[in-house]
Phi, psi and omega in degrees: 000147180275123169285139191224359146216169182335289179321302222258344161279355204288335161329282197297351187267332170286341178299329189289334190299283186322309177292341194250324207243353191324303179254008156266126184286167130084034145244166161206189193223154220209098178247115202245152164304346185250327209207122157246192194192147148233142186230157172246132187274095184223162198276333185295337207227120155000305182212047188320157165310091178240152178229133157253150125211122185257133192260142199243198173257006191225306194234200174218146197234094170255129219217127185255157131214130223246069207346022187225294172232339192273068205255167183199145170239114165220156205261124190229118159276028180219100190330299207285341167317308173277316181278345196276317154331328187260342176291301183349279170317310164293347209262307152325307173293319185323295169314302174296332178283307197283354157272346181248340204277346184301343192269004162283000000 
């Protein structure tokens, strides 16, 4: 059976939050029915590394921002679609905390 929204997905988005973010320090996860967030909590930067992805009524808007320049938005009607994306991202972030944030 298809988990067919955000809410019906938040298991498998926290195992990935453990897995992917496990040796990464100074993140969390912010899990709500419409919206989760990882986030990096840090003190140096203002406007820290966060992945959104948020479910609207028409589509899910999943939004990087890699705290220094980098930001990318994409859009999905489709859940599964949206979580490979949202895989993508964390997956991105994870990589970038753990090669740069060990030097704060």
């Amino acid at each position: 059976m298809t988990k067919t929204n955000l809410k019906a997905n938040h298991i498998k988005i926290e195992n990935l939050y453990k897995s992917m973010f496990s040796e990464v320090k100074h993140t969390s996860i912010n899990i709500r029915d419409d919206k989760v967030e990882i986030i990096h909590l840090s003190e140096q930067n203002q406007d820290p590394a966060i992945i959104e992805l948020s479910e609207t009524k028409i589509c899910y808007v999943i939004s990087y921002w890699d705290g220094y320049s980098l930001s990318e938005n994409e859009e999905s009607g489709d859940i599964m679609k949206a979580l490979k994306i949202f895989r993508r991202y964390a997956k991105k972030m994870a990589k970038n905390l753990k090669k740069f944030s060990d030097h704060n």
